[in-house]
N, C-alpha and C positions, 0 to 999 in steps of 0.2 A: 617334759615327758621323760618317763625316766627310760633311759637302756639298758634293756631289757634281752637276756639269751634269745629270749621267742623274735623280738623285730632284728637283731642283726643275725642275719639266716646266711647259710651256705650260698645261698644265691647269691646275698648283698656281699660276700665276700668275691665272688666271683666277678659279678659285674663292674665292681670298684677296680677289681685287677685289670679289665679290659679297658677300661675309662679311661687308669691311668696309659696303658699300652700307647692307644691312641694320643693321648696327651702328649705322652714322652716321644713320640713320631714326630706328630705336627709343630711340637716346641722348636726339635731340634732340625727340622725343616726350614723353618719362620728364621734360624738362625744363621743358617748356612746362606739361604740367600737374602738375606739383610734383611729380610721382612720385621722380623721385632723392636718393639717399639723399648727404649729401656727404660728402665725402671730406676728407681733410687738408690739401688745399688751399683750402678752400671761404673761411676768414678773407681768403686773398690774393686773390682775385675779388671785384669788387663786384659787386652781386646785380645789377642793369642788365646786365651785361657777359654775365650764364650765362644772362639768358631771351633777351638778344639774339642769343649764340652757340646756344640752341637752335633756333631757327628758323634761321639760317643754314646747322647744324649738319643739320638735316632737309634741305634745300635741296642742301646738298652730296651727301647721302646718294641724291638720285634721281640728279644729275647721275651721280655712279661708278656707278649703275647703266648709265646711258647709257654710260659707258666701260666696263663689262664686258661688252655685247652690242659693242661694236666692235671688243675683245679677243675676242671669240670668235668675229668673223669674219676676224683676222687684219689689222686696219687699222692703220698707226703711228701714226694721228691718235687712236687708242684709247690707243693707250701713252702717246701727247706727255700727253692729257686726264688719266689716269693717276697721270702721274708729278707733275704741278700738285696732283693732287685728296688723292693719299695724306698727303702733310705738311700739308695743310688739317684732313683729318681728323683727326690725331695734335694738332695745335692746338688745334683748337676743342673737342675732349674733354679736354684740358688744362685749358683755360680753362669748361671745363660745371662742372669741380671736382668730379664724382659720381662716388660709388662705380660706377654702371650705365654710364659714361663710360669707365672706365679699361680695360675689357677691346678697347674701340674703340683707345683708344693705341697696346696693346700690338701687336694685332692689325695695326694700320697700319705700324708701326716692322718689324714681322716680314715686312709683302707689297713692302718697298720692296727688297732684295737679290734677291730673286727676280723685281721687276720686271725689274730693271737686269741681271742673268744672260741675262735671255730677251731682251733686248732686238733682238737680230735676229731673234727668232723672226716677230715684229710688219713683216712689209713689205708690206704690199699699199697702196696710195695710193690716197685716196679723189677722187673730184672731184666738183663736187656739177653737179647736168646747171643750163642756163642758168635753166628752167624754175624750180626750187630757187630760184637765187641770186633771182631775181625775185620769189620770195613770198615768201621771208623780208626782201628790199629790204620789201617794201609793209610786209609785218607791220612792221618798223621804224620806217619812216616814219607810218603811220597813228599810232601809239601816240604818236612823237613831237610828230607834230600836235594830236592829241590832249591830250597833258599840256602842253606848252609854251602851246597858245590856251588850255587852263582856268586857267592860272599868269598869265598874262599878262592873264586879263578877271576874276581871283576877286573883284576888288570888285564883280561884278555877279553875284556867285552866293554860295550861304548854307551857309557852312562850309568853303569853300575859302581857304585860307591860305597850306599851303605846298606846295613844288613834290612832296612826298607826299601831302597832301591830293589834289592834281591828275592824280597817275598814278593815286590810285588809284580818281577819278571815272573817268577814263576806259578803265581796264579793266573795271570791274565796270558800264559802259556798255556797252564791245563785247560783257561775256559775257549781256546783256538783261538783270542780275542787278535792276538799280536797289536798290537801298535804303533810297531815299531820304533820305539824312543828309546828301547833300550836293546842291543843285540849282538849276539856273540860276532868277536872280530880275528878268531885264529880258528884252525881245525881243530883242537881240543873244546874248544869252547862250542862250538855248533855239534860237536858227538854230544858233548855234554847235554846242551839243547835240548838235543831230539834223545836224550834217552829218558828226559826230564819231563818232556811232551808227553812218551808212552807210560810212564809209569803215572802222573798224576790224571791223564786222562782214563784212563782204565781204573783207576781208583775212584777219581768221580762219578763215573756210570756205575761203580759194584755199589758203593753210597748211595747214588741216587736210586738205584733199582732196590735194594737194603728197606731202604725208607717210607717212595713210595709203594712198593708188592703191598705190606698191610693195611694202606690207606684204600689201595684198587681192590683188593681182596674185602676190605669191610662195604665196600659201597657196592661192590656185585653180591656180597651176602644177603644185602639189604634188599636189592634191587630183586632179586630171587627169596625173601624169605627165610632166608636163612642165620641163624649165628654162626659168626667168626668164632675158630677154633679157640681164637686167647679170651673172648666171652666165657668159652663154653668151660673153658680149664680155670676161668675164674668163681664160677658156681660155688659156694659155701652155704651152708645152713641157709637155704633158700627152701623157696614154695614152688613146687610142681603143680603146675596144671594138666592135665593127661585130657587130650581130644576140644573142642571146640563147640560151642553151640551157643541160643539165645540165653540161655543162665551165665554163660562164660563172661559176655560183656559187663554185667556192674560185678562178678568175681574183680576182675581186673584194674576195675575204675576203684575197688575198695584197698588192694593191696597196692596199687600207685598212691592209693592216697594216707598210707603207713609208710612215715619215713625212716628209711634204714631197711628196709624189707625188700628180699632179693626174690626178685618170681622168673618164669619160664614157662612157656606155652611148649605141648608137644600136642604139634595135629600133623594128621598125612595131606591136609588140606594144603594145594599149595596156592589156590588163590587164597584163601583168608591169610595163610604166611605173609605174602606179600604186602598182603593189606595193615598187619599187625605189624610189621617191619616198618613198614611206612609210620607207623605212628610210634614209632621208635621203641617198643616193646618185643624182648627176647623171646624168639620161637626157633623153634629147632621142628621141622620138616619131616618125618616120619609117623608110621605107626606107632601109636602109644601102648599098644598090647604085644610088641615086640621086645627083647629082651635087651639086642644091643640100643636100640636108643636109648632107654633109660639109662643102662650103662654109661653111657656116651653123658648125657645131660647132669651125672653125678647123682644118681639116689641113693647110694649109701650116706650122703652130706645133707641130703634135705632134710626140712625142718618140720615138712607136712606135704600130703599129696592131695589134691581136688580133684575129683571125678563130676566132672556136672554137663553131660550133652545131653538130648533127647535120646540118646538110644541107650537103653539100658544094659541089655546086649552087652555092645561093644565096652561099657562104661564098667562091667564088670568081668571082662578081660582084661583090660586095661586093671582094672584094680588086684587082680589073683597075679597078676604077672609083677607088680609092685611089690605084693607083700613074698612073694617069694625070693625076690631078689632083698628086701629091707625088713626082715621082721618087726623091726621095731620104728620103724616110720609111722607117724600120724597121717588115717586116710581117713580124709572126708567126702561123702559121696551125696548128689541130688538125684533122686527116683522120680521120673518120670510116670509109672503108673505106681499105685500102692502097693499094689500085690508083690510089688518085686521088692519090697527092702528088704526082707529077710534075705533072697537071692544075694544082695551085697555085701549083707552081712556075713555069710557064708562065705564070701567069696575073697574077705579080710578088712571089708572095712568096717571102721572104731566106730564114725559115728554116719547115719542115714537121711536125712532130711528128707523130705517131700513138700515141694513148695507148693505144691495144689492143695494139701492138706493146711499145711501153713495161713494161705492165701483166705481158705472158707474160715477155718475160725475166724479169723482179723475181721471180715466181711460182717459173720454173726457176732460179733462182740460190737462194730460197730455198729449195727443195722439196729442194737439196743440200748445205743447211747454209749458206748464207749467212744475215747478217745482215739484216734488211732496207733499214738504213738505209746500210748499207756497200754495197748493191747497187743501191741507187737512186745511190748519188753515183760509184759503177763506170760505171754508165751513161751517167750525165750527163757524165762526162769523154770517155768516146769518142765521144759526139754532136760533132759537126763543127758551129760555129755564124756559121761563115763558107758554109756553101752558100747 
């Protein structure tokens, strides 16, 4: 079978990145506690080299996890991390020399053409807010401080030697773990200590609070209905939805099912928000005939606007407050009774539909032997999609 752009999908690229993740965990797991069986390789490896490459080999295995969640939200700093991590993996299962290793290799050597196929699929740029750069600066600096003053005072502390000895007093200091195996032995070295204590623990809470806020913050969005702000600032030549109704669900099932196509629901509904969140599609919680949400949701960027509830009404407030805000946006609008298209049209939208009008032709064209689906696209040719 030949491969093919269409069978190796963003998907397949992703799921290969997590396969391996998992691989590269349970390899270098199987190695650390002698579970691997070796392989034909194993004489060419000195055994230092395969419990060394197992803990690294584990190590590696979270990071690609951390590049498959960034692949899967379409970042290229997921792909850059990616494409580093995958011949890591393929390596250091080389060098495990285990039978339980080898399906890691394979498995790596196979998600590397498929990375590089998709590789434009991967563009969203990430930027980390200042806030970020600031706590991961401390978290750096602390740790550094940290190991370099226990490196530089271990002739006054009992077990400290080498500059691993010294990181790894003072990580398992920041984490309150103590152990006591290694510990300051003069009053300089216990100030030292404790000022080593306050500064990397204070730096790991501003990190860990740093990190998770936007995880807590997107799943109470969710959980309310709502998009997170960095959704909402990511909005570009996207499709607005404006209000909520029985025509809005196959809108939605049609623009999910266009890939590359960025959409946004704006209903004041806050149970269907929730409901629509839950199914993982972008809604923003407000009135759609008000000025700042659109604002807010970017309609100067969009790429077209939908109007389609039962209420015709609201659906051309909603439309008049659109085009006054985007003259030059594309609105498309569904009339509920006939009599009102002109209303919508007035009101600024390009093109009007009426799917009850729609619905009876298709009906009479079959009810006389037409096809259906030759009758639906008979239709759609004589719609005029310049009015």
């Amino acid at each position: 079978m030949e491969l093919t752009r269409d069978w190796v999908t963003v998907r397949a690229s992703i799921l290969l990145t997590f396969a391996v993740a998992v691989l590269s965990i349970l390899a270098g797991l199987a190695q650390i506690g002698g579970l691997g069986v070796s392989g034909p390789l194993a004489p060419l490896v000195p055994d230092f080299v395969r419990q060394t490459v197992g803990f690294t080999g584990t190590i590696t295995g979270f990071a690609m996890l951390g590049s498959g969640f960034a692949l899967k939200n379409g970042y290229r700093v997921g792909w850059y991390s990616t494409a580093v991590l995958l011949p890591l993996t393929a390596i250091q299962g080389l060098m495990q020399a285990s039978v339980v290793s080898f399906p890691l290799v394979a498995l790596s050597v196979l998600s590397m053409p498929t990375l590089v196929i998709n590789r434009g699929r991967f563009d969203r740029s990430y930027s980390p807010s200042p806030t970020q750069l600031a706590a991961g600066a401390a978290l750096v600096t602390a740790v550094a401080y940290g190991t370099v003053g226990t490196y530089a005072l271990r002739d006054q502390f009992n077990g400290a030697e080498t500059i691993v000895d010294a990181f790894y007093f003072t990580v398992v200091t920041a984490s309150t773990v103590g152990y006591g195996d290694i510990s300051p032995a003069t009053d300089i070295a216990q100030l030292f200590a404790l000022s080593s204590l306050v500064m990397n623990v204070a730096a790991f809470a501003v990190a860990l609070g740093v990190l998770l806020t936007p995880a807590i913050e997107a799943q109470l969005s969710k959980a309310l209905g709502k998009m997170t702000d960095r959704q909402i600032d990511l909005l570009d030549d996207h499709v607005l939805v404006l209000g909520y109704g029985d025509l809005t669900e196959p809108i939605l099932e049609e623009l999910a099912a266009r890939e590359g196509v960025e959409y946004a629901v704006v209903t004041p509904d806050e149970t269907v928000a929730r409901r629509l969140a839950d199914h993982d599609i972008p809604v923003y919680t407000a009135d759609p005939s008000d000025v700042e949400p659109l604002e807010r949701v970017n309609l100067d960027g969009a790429r077209a606007v939908v109007a389609a509830t039962e209420d015709d009404a609201r659906d051309a407030l909603a439309i008049l407050t659109a085009r006054q805000l985007n003259p030059d946006v594309r609105i498309v609008a569904a009339v509920t009774q006939r009599e009102n298209v002109d209303k919508l049209r007035r009101a600024g939208a390009d093109q009007v539909i009426s799917p009850t009008t729609l619905g009876g032709h298709i009906i009479v064209d079959c009810a006389f032997g037409a096809d259906s689906k030759d009758a639906t696209e008979g239709i759609l040719d004589d719609v005029d999609l310049d009015d």
